[in-house]
C-alpha positions as CSV (number, residue, x, y, z in Angstrom):
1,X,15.9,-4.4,-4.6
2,X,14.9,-1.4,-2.0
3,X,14.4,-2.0,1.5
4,X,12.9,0.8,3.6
5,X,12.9,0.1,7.7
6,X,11.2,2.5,10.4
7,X,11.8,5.5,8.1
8,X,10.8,8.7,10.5
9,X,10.6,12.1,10.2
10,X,9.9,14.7,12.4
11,X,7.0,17.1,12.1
12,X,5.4,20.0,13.2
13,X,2.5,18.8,15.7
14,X,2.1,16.1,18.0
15,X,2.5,13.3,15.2
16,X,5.9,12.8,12.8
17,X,5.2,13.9,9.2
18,X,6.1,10.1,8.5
19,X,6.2,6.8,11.4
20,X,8.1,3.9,11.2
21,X,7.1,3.5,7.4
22,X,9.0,-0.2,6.4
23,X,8.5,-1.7,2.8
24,X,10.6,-3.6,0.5
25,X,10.2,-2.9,-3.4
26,X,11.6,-6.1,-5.4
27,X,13.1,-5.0,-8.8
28,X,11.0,-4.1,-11.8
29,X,8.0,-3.9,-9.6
30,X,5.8,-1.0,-9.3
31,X,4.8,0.4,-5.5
32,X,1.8,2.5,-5.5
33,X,1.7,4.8,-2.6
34,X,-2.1,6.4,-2.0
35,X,-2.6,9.2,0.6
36,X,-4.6,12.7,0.8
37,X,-2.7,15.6,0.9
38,X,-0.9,15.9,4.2
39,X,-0.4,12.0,4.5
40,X,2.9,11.7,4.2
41,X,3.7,10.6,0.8
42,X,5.2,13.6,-0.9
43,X,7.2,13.6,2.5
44,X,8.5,9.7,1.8
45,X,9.6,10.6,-2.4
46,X,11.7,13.4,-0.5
47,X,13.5,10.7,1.7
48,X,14.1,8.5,-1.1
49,X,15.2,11.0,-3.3
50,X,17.7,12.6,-0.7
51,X,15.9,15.6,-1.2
52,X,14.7,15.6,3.0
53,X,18.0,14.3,4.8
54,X,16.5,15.0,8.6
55,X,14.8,11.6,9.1
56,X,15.5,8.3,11.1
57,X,15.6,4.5,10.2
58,X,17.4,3.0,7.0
59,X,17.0,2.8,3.1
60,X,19.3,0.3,1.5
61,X,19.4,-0.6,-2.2
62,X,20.7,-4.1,-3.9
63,X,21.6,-2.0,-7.9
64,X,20.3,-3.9,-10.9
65,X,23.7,-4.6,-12.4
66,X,23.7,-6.8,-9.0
67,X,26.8,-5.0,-7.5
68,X,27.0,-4.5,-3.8
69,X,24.0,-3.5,-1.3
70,X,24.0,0.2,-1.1
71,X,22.8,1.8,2.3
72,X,21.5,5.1,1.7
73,X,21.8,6.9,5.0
74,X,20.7,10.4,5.7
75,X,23.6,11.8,5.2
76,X,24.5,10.4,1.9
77,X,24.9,13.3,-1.3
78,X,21.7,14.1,-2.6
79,X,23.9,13.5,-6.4
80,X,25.2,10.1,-5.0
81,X,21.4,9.2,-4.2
82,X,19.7,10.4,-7.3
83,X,22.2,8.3,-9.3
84,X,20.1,5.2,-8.2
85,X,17.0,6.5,-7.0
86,X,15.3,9.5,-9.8
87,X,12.8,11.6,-9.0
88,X,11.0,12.1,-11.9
89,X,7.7,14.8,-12.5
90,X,4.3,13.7,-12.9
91,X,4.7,15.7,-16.4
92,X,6.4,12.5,-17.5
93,X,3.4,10.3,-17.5
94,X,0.5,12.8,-19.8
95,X,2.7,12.1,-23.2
96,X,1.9,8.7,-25.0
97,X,5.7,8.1,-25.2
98,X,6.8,9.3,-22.1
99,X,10.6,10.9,-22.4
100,X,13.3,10.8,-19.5
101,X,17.1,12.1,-18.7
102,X,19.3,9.5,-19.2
103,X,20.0,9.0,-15.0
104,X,16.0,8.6,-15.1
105,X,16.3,5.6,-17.5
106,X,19.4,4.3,-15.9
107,X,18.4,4.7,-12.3
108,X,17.6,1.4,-10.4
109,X,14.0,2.9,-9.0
110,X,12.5,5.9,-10.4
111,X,10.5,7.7,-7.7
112,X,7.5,9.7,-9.1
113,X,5.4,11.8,-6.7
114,X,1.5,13.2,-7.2
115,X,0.5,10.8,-10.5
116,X,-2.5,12.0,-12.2
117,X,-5.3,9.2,-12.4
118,X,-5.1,8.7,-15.9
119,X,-1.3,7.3,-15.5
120,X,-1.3,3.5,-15.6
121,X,-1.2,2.6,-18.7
122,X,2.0,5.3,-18.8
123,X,3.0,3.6,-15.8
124,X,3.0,0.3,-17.1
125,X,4.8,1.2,-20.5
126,X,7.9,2.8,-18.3
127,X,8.2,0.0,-16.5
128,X,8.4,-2.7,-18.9
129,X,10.9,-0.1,-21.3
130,X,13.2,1.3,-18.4
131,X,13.1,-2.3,-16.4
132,X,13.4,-0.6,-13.5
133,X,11.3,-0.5,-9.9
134,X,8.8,2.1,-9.8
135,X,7.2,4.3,-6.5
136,X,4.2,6.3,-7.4
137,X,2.5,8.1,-5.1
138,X,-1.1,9.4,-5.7
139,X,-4.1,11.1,-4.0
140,X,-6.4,8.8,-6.5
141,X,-5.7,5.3,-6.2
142,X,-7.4,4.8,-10.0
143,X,-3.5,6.1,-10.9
144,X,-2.4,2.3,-9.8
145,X,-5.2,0.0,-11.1
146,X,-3.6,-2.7,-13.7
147,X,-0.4,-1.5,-12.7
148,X,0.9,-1.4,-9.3
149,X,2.3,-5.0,-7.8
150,X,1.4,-4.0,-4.5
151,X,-0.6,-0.6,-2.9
152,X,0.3,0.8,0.4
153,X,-2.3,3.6,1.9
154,X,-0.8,6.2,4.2
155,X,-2.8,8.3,6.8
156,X,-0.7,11.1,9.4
157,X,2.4,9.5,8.2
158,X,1.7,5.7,8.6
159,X,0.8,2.8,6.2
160,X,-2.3,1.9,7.7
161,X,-2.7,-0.2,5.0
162,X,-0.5,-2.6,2.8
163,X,-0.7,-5.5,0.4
164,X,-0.7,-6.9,-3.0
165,X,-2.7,-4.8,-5.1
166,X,-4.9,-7.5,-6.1
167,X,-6.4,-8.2,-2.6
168,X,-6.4,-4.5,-1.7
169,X,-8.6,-4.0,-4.8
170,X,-10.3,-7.4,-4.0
171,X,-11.3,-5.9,-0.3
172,X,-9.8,-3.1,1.2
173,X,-9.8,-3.4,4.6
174,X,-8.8,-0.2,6.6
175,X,-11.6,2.2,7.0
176,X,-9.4,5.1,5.1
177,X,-8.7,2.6,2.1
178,X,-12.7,2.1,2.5
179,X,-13.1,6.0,1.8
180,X,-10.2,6.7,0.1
181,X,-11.3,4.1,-2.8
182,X,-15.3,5.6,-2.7
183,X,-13.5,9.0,-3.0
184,X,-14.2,10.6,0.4
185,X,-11.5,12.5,1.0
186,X,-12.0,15.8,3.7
187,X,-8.4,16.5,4.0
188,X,-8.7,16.7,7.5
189,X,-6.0,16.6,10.1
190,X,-5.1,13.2,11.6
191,X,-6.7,12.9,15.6
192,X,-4.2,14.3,18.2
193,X,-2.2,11.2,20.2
194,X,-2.7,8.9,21.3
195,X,-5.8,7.0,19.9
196,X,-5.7,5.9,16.4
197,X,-5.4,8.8,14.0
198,X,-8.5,8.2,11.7
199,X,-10.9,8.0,14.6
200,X,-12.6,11.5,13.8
201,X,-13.2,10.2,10.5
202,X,-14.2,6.6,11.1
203,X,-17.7,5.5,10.8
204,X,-16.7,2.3,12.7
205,X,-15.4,4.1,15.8
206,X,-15.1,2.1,19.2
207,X,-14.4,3.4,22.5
208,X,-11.3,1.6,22.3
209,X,-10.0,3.6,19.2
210,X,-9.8,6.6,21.2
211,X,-6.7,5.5,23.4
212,X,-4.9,2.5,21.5
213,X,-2.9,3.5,18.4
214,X,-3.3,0.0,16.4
215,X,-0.6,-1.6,15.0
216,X,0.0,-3.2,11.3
217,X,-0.8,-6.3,11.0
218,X,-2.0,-8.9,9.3
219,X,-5.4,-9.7,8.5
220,X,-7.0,-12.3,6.3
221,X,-11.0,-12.2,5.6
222,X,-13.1,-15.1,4.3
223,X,-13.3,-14.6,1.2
224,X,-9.2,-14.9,1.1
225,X,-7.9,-11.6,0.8
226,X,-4.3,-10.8,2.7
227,X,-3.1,-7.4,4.0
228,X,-1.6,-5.7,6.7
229,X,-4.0,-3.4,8.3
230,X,-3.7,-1.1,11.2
231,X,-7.1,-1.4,12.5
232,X,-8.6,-2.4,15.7
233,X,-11.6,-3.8,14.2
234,X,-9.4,-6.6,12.9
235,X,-8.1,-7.6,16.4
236,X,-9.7,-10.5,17.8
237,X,-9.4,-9.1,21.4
238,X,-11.3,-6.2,20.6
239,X,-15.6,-6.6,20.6
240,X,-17.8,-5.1,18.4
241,X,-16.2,-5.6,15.4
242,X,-18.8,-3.6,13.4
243,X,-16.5,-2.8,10.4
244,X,-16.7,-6.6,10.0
245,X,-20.8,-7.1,10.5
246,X,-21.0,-3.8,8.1
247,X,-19.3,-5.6,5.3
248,X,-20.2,-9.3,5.8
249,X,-16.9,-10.5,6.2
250,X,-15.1,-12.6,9.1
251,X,-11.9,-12.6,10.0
252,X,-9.5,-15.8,10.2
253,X,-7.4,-14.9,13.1
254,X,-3.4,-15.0,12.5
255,X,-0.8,-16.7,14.7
């Protein structure tokens, strides 16, 4: 139903407030979106919502009633936008019963930013009322569990981390998700470029990591679990894979 490609947005410092973020949401799913403060994700429910216009890359929408693809550029009307994708308050999701406008219940996504941790069961009774797709974006990924289809974690503006929300419970894999799912969060500012941006804050830190920005990609473990992971402990031509030894895990190389 929505398909976002190499969505950019400028920032301040030396790294964009959001990179080349791509996911697709099929309809009457639910896409949890974790991240500290800073990460990008408040930034991403602005781009969806038309409420941040200055960004790059491509957001295009098939509509529930199944009428024609929609691409939602950044120059389309913030009303024409909100007409399919809502923005909706986190105030929504403390009642029992939660209430919305009527372009809420009638939108194709709703888009709700900062969820409380107590909001999946809410979650979950909005999206099997409404029908419609759902991106939530937290600081506390306990908002998602039993609810979100799949999780993607975002550090300085990246997904470092995306998959099903049943392997990235099963075994997270990126060392943010690692700490971000013990509840270590610091708030500090993503490493300068280049290197990877969580290297200041990694307890598996190579040598490597301070010059190579890893890409995402896939990575399967042993015991089965599937996501994409921007992490060079993962990459079979890197050594030391100590994130690996730490956790007892190997990796079954892809392609």
């Amino acid at each position: 139903m929505l398909s976002v490609r190499q969505v950019t947005v400028a920032g301040g410092g030396d790294r964009p407030a959001l990179c080349e973020v791509s996911f697709d949401l099929p309809a009457g799913a639910v896409l949890g979106v974790a991240g500290e403060p800073g990460s990008g994700r408040s930034t991403l429910t602005r781009v969806l919502t038309g409420d941040h216009v200055e960004h790059t890359g491509t957001v295009t929408l098939r509509p529930r009633d199944d009428g024609p693809e929609i691409v939602l550029r950044a120059d389309t009307p913030r009303p024409s936008r909100a007409e399919r994708l809502a923005a909706a308050s986190p105030r929504v999701l403390d009642a029992a019963d939660p209430v919305l406008t009527p372009r809420q219940r009638h939108a194709d996504v709703l888009v709700i930013d900062d969820a409380p941790a107590s909001s999946a069961a809410a979650l979950a009774r909005l999206r099997d009322r409404y029908g419609f797709a759902i991106v939530v974006t937290c600081t506390d990924p306990a908002a998602l569990r039993g609810v979100a289809d799949e999780v993607a974690v975002l550090y300085g503006g990246r997904i470092v981390e995306h998959g099903r929300a049943e392997d990235v419970w099963a075994g997270p894999h990126h060392p943010h998700t690692i700490d971000l799912f013990a509840g270590a969060r610091s708030g500090a500012t993503p490493a300068s470029e280049p290197g990877c941006p969580y290297r200041a804050r990694c307890a598996y830190r190579m040598g490597v990591c301070d010059d190579t920005d890893p890409a995402l990609d896939l990575v399967t473990v042993g015991d089965g679990g599937t996501t994409m992971t921007a992490c060079l402990q993962y990459d079979r031509d890197v050594p030391d894979p100590a994130l690996l030894a730490a956790s007892g895990r190997v990796v079954v190389p892809q392609g």
